[in-house]
C-alpha positions as CSV (number, residue, x, y, z in Angstrom):
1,X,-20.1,3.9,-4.8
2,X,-16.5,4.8,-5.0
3,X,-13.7,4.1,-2.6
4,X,-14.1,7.1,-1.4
5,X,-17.0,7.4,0.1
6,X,-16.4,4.8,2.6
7,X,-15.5,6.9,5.5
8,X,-14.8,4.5,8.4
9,X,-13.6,0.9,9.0
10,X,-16.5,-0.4,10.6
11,X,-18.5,0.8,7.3
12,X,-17.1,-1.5,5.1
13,X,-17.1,-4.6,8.0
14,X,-20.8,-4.0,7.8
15,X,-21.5,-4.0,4.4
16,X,-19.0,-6.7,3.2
17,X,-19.3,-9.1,6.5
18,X,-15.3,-8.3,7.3
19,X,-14.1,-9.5,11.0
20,X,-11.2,-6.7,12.2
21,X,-8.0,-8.2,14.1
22,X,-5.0,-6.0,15.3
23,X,-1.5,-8.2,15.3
24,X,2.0,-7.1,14.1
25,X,2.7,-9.7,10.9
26,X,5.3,-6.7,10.4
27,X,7.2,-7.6,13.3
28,X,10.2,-4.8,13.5
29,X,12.5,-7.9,14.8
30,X,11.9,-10.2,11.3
31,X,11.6,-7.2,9.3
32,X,15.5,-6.8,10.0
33,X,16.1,-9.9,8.1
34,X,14.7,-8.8,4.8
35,X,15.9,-4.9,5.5
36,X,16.8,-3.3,2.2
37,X,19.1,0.2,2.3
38,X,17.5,3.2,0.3
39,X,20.8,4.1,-2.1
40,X,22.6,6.9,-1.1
41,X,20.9,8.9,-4.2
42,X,17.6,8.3,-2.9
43,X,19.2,9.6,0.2
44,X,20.5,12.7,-1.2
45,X,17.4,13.4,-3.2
46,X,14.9,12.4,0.0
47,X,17.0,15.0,2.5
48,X,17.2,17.6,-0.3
49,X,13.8,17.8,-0.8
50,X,12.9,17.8,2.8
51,X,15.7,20.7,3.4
52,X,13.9,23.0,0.7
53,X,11.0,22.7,-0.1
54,X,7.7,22.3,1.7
55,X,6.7,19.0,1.4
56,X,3.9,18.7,3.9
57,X,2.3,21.7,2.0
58,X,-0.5,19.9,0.1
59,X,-1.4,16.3,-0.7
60,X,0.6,16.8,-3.9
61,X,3.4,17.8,-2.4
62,X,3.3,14.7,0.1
63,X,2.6,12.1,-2.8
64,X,5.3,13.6,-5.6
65,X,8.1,14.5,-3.1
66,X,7.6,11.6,0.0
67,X,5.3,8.7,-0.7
68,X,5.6,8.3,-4.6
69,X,9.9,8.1,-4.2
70,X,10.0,6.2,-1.4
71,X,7.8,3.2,-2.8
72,X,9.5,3.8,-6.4
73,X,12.9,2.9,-4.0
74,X,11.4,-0.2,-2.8
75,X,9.6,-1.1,-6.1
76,X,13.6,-1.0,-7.9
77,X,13.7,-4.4,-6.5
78,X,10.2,-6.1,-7.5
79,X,10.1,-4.6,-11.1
80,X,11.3,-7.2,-12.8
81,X,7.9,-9.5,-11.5
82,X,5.5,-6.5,-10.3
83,X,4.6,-3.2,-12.2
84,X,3.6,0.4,-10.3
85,X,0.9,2.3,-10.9
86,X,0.1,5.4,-10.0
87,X,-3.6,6.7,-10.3
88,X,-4.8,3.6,-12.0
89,X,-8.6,2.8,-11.6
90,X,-9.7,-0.6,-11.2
91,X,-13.7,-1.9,-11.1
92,X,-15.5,-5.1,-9.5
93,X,-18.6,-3.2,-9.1
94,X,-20.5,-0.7,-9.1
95,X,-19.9,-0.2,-5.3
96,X,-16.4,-1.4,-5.3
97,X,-14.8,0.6,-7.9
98,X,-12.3,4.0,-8.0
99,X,-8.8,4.8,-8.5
100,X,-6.2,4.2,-5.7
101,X,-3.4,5.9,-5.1
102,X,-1.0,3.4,-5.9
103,X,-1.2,-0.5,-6.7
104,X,1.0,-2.9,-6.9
105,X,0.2,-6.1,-9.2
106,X,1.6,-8.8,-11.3
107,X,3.7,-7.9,-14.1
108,X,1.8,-8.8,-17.2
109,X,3.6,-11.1,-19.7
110,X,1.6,-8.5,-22.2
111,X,3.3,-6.0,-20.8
112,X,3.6,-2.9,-18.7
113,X,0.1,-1.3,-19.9
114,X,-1.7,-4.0,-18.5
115,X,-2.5,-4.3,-15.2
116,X,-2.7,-7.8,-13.4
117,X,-3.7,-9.4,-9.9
118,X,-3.3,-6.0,-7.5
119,X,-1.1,-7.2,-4.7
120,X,-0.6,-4.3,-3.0
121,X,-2.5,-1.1,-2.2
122,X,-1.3,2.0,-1.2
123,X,-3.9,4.6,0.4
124,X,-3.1,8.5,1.3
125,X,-4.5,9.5,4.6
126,X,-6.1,13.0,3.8
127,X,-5.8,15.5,6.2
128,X,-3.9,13.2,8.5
129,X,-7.6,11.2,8.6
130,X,-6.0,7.5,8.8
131,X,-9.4,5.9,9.6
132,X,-10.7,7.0,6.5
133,X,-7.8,6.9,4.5
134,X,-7.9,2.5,6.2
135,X,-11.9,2.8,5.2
136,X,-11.1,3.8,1.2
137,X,-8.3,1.0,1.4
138,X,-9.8,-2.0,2.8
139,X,-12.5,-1.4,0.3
140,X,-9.5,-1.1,-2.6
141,X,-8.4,-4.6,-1.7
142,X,-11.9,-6.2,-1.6
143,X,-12.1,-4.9,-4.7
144,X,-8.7,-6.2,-5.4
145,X,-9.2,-9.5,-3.7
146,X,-12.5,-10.0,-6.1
147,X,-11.1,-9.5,-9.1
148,X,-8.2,-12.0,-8.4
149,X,-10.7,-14.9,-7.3
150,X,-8.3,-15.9,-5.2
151,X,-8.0,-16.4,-0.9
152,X,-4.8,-15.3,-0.9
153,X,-4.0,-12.4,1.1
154,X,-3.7,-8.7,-0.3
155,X,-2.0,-6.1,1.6
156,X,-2.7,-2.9,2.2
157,X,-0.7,0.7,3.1
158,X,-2.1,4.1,4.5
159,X,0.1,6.9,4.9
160,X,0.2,10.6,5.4
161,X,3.9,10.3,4.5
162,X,5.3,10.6,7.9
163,X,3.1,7.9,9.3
164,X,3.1,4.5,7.6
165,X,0.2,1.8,8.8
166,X,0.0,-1.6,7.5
167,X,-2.3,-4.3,6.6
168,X,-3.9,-7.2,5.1
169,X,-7.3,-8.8,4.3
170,X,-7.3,-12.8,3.7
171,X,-10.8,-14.3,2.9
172,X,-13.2,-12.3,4.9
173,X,-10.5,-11.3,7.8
174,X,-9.1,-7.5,7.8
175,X,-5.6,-7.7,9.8
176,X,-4.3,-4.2,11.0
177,X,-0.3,-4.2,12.2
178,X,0.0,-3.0,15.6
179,X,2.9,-1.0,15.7
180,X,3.1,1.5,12.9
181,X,6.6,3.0,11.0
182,X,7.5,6.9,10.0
183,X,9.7,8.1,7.8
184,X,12.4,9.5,11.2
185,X,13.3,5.9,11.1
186,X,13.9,5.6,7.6
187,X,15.6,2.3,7.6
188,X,12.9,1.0,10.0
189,X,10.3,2.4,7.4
190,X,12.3,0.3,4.3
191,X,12.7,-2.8,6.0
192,X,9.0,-2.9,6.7
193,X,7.8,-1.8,3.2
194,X,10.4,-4.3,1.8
195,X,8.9,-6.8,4.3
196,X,5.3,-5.9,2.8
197,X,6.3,-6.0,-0.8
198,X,7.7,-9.8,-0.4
199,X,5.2,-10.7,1.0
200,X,2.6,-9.7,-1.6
201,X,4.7,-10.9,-4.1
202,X,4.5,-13.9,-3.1
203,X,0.9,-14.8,-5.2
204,X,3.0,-13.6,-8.1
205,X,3.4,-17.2,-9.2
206,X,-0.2,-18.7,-8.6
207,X,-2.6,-16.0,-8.2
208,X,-5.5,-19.1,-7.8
């Protein structure tokens, strides 16, 4: 079945034997340490868009002119040993297969068409739903986790673009962060993300 037809947490626990834990590993006071600044173009662009246009109009609209930028800002300082996808379909099985929103994964020594170890996994909340939008993704990163062979963690983010809620799943153990980030607090929000991406990236070296 796809990823999307998982429609809660509990769903997926069931199916795939998960245990559920709530604890901030993105603690706002250690995130600090590894903040990263969004450049003032990203700034310009970000408040611009926000100032014009309707972004909160449609899922679109949320993923080309709010989620999609602000990971692309984060990503500007992984490229050189992650790659970004965008729509890219991965497969484990029949049941755990589908096309997340966005994954982030080892940069291929092949290159940038292949795609390698999915670190990261990045989840839209439709229509605001985040416990379906955490349902689709916990099932992307079993999926991801099963196709690295490996008990390292992978992490996880749902948003609707205002809201950001993070995650991770090591071994057979879902981990939900607590407290939560939104885009008011944009420094918060990149300090967390950045926080995140290390710590994905981590695995880049021995995946095993």
């Amino acid at each position: 079945m796809p990823f999307s037809d998982y429609k809660t947490i509990s769903q997926v626990q069931a199916e795939y034997k998960i245990k559920y834990r709530e604890q901030n590993f993105v603690l706002k006071s250690a995130v600090v340490k590894k903040s990263i600044e969004p450049s003032s173009d990203f700034l310009c662009e970000f408040a611009f868009n926000q100032e014009n246009m309707d972004t909160f109009s449609s899922e679109a609209a949320r993923c080309e002119m709010i989620i999609f930028p602000i990971l692309r800002e984060i990503y500007k300082h992984y490229y050189q040993t992650t790659s970004l996808w965008v729509q890219k379909s991965i497969s484990f099985d029949e049941k755990l297969s589908g096309t997340p929103d966005y994954i982030i994964s080892r940069r291929s020594e092949l290159g940038k068409t292949m795609l390698e170890y999915p670190l990261l996994i990045v989840a839209k909340a439709k229509k605001n739903d985040f416990e379906q939008g955490w349902a689709q993704c916990l099932s992307e990163l079993l999926a991801a986790r099963n196709l690295n062979q490996s008990d390292k963690a992978v992490y996880g983010i749902v948003t609707d673009g205002k809201l950001w809620e993070f995650g991770k799943l090591a071994k057979d153990i879902f981990t939900k962060n607590t407290d939560s980030f939104t885009i008011t607090e944009l420094s918060g929000l990149f300090a967390g993300l950045n926080f995140v991406f290390d710590m994905a990236s981590r695995g880049i070296k021995d995946p095993a």
